[in-house]
PDB file of N, CA, C, O and CB in Angstrom:
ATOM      1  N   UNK A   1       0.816  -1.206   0.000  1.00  0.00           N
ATOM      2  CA  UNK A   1       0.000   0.000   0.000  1.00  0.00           C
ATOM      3  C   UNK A   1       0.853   1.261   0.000  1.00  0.00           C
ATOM      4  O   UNK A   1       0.448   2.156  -0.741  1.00  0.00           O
ATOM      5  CB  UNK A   1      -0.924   0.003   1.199  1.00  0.00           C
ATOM      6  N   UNK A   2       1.845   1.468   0.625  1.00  0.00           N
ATOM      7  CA  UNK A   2       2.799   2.165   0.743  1.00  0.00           C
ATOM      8  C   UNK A   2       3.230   2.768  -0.762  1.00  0.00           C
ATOM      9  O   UNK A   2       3.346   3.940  -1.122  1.00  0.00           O
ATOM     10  CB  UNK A   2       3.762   1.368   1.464  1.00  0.00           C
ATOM     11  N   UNK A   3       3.437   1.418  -1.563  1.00  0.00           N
ATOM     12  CA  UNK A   3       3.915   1.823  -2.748  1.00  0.00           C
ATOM     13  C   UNK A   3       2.635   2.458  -3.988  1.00  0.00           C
ATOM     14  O   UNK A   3       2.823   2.529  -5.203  1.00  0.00           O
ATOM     15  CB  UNK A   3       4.733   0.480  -3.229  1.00  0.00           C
ATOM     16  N   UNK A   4       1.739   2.740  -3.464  1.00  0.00           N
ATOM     17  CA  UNK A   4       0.869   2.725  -4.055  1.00  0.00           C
ATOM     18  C   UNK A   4       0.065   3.881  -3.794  1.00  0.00           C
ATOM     19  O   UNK A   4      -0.931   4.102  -4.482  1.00  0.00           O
ATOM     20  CB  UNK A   4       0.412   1.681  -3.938  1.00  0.00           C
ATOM     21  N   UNK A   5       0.475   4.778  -2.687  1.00  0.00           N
ATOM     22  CA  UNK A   5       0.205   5.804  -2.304  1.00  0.00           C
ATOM     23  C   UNK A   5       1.425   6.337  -2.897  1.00  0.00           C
ATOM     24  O   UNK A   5       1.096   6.973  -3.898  1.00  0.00           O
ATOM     25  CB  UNK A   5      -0.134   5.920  -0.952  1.00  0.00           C
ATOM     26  N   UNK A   6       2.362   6.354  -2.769  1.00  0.00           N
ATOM     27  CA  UNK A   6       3.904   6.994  -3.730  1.00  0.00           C
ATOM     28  C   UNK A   6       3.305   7.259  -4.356  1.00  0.00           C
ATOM     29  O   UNK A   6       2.582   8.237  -4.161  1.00  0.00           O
ATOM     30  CB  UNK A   6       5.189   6.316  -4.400  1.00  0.00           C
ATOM     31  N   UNK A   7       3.239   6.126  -6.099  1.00  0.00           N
ATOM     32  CA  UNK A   7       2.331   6.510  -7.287  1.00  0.00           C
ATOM     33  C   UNK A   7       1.452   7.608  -7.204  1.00  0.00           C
ATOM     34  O   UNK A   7       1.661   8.793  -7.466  1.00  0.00           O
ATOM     35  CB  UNK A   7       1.510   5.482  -7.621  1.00  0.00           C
ATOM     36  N   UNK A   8       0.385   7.007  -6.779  1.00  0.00           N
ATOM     37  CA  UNK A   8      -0.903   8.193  -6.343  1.00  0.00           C
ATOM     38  C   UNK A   8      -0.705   9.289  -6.297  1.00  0.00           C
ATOM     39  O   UNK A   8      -1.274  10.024  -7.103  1.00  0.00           O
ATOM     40  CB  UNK A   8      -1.496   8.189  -5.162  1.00  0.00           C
ATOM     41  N   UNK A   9       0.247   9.854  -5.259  1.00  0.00           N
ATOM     42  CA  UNK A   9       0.540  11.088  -5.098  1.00  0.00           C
ATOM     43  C   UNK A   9       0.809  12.137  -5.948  1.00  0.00           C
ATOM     44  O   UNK A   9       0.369  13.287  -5.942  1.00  0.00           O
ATOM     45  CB  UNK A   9       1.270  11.051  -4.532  1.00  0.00           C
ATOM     46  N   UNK A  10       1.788  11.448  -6.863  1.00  0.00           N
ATOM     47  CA  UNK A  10       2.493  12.402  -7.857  1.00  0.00           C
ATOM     48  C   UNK A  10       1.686  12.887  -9.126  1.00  0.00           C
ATOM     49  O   UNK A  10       2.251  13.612  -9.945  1.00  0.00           O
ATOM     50  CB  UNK A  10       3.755  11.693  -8.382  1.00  0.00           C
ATOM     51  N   UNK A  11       0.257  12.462  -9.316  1.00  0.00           N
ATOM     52  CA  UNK A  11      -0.748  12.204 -10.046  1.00  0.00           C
ATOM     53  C   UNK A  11      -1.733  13.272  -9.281  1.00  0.00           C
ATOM     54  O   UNK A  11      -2.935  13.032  -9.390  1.00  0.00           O
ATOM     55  CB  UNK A  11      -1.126  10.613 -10.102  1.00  0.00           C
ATOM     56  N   UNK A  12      -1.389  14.312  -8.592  1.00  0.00           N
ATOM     57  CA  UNK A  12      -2.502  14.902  -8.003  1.00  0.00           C
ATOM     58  C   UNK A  12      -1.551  16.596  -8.388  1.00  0.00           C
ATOM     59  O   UNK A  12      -0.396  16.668  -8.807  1.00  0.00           O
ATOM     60  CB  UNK A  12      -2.936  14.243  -6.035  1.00  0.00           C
ATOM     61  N   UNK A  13      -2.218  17.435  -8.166  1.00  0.00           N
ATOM     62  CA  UNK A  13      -1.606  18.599  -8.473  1.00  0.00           C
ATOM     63  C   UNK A  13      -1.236  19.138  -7.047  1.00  0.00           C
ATOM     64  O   UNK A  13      -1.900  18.953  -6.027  1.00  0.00           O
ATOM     65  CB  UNK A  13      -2.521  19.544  -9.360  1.00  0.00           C
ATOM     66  N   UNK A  14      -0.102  19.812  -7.146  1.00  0.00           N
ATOM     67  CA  UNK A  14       0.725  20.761  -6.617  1.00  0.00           C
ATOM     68  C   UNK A  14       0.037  20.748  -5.049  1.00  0.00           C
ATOM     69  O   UNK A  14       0.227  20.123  -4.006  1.00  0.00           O
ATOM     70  CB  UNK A  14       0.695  22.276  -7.537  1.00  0.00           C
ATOM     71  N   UNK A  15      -0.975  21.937  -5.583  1.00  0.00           N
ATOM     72  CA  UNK A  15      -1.700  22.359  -4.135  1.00  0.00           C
ATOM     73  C   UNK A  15      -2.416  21.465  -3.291  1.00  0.00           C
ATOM     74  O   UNK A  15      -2.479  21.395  -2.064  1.00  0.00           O
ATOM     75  CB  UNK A  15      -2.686  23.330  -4.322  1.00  0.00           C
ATOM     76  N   UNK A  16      -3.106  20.588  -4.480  1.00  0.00           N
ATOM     77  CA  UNK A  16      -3.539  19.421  -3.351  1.00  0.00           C
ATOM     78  C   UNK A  16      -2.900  18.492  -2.825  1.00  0.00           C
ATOM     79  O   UNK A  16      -3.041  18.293  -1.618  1.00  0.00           O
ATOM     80  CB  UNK A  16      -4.383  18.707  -3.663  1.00  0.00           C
ATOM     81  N   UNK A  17      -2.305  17.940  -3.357  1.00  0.00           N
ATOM     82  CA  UNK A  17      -0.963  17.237  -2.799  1.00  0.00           C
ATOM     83  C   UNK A  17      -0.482  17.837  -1.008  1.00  0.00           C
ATOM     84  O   UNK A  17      -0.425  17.258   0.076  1.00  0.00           O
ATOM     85  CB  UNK A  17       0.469  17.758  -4.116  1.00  0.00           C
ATOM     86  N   UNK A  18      -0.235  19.143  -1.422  1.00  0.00           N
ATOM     87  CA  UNK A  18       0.504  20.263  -0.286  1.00  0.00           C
ATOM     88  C   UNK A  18      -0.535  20.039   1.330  1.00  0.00           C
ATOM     89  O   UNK A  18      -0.092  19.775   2.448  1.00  0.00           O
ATOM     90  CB  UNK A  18       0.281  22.403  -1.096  1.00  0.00           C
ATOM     91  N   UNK A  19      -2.117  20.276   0.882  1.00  0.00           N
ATOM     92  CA  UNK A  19      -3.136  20.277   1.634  1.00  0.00           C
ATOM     93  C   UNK A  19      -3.183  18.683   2.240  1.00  0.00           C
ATOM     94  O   UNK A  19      -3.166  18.465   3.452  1.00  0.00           O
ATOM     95  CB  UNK A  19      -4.389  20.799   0.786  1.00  0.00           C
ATOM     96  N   UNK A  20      -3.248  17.538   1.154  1.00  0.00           N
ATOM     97  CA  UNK A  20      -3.932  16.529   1.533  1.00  0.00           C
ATOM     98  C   UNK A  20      -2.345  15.754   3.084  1.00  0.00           C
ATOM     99  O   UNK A  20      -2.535  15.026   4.058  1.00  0.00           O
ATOM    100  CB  UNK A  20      -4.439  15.406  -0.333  1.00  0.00           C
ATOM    101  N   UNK A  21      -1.121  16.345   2.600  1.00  0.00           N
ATOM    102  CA  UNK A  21       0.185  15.420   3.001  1.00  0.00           C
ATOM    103  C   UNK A  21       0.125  16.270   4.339  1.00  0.00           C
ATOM    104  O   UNK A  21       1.208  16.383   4.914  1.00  0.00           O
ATOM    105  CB  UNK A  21       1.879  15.466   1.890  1.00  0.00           C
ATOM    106  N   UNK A  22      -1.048  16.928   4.965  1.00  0.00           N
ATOM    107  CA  UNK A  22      -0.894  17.653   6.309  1.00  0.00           C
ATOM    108  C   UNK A  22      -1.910  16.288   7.293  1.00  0.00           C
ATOM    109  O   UNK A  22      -1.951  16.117   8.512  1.00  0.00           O
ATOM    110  CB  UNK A  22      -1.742  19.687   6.233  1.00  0.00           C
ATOM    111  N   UNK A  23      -2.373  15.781   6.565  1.00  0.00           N
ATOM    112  CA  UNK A  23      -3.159  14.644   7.448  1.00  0.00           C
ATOM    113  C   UNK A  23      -2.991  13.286   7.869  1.00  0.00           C
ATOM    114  O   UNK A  23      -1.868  13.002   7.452  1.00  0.00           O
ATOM    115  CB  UNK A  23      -4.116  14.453   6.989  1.00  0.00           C
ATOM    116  N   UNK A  24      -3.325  12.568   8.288  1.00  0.00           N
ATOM    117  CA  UNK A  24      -2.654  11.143   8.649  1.00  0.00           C
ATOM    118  C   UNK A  24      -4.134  10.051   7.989  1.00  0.00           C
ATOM    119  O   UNK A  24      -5.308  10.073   8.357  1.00  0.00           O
ATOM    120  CB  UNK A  24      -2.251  10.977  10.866  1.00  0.00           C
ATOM    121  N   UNK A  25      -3.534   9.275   7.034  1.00  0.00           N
ATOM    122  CA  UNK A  25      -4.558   8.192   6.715  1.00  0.00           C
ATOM    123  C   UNK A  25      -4.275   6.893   7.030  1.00  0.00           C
ATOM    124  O   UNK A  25      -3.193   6.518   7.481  1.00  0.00           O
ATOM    125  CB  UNK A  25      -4.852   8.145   5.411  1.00  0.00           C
ATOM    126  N   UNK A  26      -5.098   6.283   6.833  1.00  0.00           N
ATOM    127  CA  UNK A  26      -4.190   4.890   7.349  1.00  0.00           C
ATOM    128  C   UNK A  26      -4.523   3.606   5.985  1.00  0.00           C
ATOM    129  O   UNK A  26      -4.181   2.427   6.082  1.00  0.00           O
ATOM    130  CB  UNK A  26      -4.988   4.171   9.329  1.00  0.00           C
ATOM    131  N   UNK A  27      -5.006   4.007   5.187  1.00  0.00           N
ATOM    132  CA  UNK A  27      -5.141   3.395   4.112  1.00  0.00           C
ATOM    133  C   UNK A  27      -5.200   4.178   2.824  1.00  0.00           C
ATOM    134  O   UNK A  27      -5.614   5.335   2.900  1.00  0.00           O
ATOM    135  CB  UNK A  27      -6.136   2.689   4.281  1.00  0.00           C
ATOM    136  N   UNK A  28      -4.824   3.677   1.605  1.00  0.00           N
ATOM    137  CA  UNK A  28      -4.543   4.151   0.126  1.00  0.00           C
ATOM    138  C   UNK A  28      -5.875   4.780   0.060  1.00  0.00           C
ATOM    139  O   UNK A  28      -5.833   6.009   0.010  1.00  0.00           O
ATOM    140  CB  UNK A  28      -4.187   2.922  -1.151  1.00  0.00           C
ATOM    141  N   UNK A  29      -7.096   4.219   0.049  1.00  0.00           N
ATOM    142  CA  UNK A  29      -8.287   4.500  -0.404  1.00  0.00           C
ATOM    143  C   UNK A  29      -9.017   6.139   0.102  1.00  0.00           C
ATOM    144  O   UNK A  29      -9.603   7.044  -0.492  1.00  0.00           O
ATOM    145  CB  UNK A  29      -9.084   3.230   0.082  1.00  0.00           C
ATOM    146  N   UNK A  30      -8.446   5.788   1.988  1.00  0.00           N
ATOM    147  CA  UNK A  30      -8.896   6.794   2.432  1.00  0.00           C
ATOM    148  C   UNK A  30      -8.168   8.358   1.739  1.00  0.00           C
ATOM    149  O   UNK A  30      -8.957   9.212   1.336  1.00  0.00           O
ATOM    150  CB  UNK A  30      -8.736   6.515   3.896  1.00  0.00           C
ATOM    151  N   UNK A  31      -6.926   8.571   1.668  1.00  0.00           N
ATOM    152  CA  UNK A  31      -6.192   9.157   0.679  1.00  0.00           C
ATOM    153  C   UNK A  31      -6.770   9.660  -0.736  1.00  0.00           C
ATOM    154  O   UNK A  31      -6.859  10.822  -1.133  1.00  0.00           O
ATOM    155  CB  UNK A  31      -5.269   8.280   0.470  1.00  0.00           C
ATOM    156  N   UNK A  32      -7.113   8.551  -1.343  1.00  0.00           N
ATOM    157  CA  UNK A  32      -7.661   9.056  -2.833  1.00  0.00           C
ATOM    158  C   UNK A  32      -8.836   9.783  -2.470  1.00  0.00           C
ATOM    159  O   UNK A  32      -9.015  10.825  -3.100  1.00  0.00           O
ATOM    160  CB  UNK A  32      -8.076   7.813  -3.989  1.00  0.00           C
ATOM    161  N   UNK A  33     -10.007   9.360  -1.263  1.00  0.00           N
ATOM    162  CA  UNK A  33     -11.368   9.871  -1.095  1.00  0.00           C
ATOM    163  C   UNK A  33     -11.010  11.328  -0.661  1.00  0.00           C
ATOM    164  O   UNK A  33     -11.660  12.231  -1.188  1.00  0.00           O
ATOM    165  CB  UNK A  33     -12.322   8.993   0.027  1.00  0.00           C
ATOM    166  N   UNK A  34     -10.279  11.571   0.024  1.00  0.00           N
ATOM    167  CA  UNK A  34      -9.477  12.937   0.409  1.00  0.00           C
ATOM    168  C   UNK A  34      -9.164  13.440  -0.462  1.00  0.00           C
ATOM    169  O   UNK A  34      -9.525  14.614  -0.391  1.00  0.00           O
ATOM    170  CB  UNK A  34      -8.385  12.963   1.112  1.00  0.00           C
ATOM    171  N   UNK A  35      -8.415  13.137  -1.745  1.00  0.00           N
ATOM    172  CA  UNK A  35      -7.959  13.587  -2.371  1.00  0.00           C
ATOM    173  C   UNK A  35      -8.799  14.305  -4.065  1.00  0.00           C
ATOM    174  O   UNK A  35      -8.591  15.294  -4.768  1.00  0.00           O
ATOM    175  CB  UNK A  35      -7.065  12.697  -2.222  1.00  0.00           C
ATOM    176  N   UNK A  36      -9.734  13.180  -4.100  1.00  0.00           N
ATOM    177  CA  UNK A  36     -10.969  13.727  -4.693  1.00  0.00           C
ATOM    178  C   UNK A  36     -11.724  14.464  -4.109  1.00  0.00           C
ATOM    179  O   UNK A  36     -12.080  15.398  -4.828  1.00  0.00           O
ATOM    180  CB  UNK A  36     -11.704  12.958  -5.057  1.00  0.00           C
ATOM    181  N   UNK A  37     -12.222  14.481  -2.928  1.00  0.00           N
ATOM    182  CA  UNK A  37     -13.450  15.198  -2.506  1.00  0.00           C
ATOM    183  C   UNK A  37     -13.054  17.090  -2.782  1.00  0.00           C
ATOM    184  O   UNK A  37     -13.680  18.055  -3.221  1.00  0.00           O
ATOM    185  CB  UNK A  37     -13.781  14.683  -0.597  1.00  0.00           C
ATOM    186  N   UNK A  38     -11.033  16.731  -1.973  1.00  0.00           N
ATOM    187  CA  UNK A  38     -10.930  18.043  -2.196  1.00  0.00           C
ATOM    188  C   UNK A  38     -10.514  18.556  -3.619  1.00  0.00           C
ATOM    189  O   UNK A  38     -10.623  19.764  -3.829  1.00  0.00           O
ATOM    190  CB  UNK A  38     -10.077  18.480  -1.266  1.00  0.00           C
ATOM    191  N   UNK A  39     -10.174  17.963  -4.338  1.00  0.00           N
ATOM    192  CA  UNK A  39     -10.212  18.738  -5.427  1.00  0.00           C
ATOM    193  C   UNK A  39     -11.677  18.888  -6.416  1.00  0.00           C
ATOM    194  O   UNK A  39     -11.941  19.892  -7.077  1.00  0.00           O
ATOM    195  CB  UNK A  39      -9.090  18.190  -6.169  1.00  0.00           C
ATOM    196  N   UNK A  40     -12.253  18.052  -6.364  1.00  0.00           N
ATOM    197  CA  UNK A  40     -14.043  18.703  -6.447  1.00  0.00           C
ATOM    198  C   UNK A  40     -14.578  19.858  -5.899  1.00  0.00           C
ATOM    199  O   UNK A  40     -15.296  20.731  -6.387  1.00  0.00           O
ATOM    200  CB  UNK A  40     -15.034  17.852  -5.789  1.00  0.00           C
ATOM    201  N   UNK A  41     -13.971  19.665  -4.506  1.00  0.00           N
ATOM    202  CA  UNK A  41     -14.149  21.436  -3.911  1.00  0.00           C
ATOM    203  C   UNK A  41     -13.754  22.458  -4.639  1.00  0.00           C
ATOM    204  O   UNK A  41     -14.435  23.399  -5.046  1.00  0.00           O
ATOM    205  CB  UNK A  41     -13.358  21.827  -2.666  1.00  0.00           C
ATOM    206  N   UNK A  42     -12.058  22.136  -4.868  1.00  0.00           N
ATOM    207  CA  UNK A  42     -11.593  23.304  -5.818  1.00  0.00           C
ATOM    208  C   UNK A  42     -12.135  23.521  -6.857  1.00  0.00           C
ATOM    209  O   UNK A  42     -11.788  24.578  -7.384  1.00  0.00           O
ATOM    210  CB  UNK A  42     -10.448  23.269  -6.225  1.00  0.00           C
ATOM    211  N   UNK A  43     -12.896  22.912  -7.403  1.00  0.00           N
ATOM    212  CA  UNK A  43     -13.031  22.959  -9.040  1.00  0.00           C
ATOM    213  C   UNK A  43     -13.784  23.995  -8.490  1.00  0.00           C
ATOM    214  O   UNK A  43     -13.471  25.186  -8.501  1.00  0.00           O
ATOM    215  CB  UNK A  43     -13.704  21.664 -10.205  1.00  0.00           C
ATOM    216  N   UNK A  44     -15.170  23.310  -7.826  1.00  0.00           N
ATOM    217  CA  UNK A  44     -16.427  24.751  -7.619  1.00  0.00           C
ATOM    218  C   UNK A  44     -16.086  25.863  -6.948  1.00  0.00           C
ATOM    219  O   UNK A  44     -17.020  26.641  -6.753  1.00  0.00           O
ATOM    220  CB  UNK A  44     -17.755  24.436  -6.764  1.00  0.00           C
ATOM    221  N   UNK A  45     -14.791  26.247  -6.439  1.00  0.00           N
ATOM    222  CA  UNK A  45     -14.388  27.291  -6.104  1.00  0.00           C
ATOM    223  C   UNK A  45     -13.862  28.340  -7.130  1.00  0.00           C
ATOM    224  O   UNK A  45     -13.803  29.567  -7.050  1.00  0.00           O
ATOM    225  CB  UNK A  45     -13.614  26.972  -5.286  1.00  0.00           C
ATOM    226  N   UNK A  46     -13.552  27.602  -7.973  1.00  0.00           N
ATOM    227  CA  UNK A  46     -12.962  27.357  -9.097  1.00  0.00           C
ATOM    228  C   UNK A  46     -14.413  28.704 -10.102  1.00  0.00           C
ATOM    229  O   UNK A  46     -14.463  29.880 -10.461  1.00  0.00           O
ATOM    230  CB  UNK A  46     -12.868  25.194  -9.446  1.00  0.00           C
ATOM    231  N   UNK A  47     -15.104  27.723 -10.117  1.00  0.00           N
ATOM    232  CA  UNK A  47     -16.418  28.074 -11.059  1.00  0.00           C
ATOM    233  C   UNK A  47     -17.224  29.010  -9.709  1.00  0.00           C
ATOM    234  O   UNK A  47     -18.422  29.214  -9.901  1.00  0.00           O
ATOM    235  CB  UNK A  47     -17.519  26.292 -11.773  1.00  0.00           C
ATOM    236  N   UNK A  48     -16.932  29.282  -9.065  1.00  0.00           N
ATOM    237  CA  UNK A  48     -17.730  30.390  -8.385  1.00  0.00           C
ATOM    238  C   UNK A  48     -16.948  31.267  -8.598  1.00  0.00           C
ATOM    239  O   UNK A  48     -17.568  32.312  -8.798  1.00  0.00           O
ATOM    240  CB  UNK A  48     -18.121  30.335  -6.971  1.00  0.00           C
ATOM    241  N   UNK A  49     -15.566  31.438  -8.683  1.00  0.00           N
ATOM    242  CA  UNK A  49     -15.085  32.479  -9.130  1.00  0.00           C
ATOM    243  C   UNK A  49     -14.857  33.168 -10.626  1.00  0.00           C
ATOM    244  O   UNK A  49     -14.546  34.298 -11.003  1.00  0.00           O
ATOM    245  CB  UNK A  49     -14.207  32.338  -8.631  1.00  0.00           C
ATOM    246  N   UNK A  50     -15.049  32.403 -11.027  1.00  0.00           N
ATOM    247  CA  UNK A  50     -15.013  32.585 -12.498  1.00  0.00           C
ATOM    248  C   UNK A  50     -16.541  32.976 -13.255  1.00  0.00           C
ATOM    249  O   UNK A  50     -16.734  33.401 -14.395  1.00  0.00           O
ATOM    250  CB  UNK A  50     -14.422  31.153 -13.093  1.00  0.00           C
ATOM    251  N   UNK A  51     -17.700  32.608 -11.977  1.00  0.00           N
ATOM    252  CA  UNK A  51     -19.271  33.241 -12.529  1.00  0.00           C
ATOM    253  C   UNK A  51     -19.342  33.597 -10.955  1.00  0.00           C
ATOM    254  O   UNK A  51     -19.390  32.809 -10.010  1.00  0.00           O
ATOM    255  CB  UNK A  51     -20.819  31.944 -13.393  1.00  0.00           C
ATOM    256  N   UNK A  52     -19.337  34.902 -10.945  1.00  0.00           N
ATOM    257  CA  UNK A  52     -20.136  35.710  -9.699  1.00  0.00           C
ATOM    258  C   UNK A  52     -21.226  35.768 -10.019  1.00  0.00           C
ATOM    259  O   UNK A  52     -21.890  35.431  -9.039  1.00  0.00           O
ATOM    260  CB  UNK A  52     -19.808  37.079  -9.306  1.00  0.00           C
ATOM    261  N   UNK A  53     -21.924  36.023 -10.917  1.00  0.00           N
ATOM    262  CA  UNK A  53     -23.248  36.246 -11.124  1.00  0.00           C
ATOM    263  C   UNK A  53     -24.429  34.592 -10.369  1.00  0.00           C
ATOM    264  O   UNK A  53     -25.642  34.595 -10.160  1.00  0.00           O
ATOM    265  CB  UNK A  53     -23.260  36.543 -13.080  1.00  0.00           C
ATOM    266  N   UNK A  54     -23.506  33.535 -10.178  1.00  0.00           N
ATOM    267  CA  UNK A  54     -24.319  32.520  -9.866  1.00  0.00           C
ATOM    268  C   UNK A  54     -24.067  32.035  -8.369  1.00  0.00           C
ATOM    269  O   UNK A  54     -24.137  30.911  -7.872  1.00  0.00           O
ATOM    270  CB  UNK A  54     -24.121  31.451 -10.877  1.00  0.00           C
ATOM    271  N   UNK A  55     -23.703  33.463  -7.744  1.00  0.00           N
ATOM    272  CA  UNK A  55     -23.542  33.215  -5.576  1.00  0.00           C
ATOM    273  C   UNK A  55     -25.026  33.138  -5.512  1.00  0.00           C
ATOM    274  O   UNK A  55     -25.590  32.984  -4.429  1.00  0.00           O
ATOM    275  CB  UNK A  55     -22.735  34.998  -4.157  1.00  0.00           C
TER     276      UNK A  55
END
């Protein structure tokens, strides 16, 4: 699993990477679910900033 979170990692961008490696998981999976949820966040942060008109 170890080696498999390595992989994983380097496959995620910059900032999330930076955010997600401040937490402690104890499995690969829990990691990726972290690692998607928050960059789904970003996206719509993403698209709220880019359309103000739709706060």
């Amino acid at each position: 699993e170890e080696e498999q979170a390595k992989n994983f990692q380097w496959g995620l961008c910059r900032s999330t990477l930076n955010h997600l490696m401040c937490m402690s998981y104890t499995n690969v999976s829990q990691f990726a679910n972290a690692a998607r949820n928050y960059e789904i966040l970003h996206e719509r942060d993403d698209d709220d900033t880019e359309r103000p008109d739709k706060r």
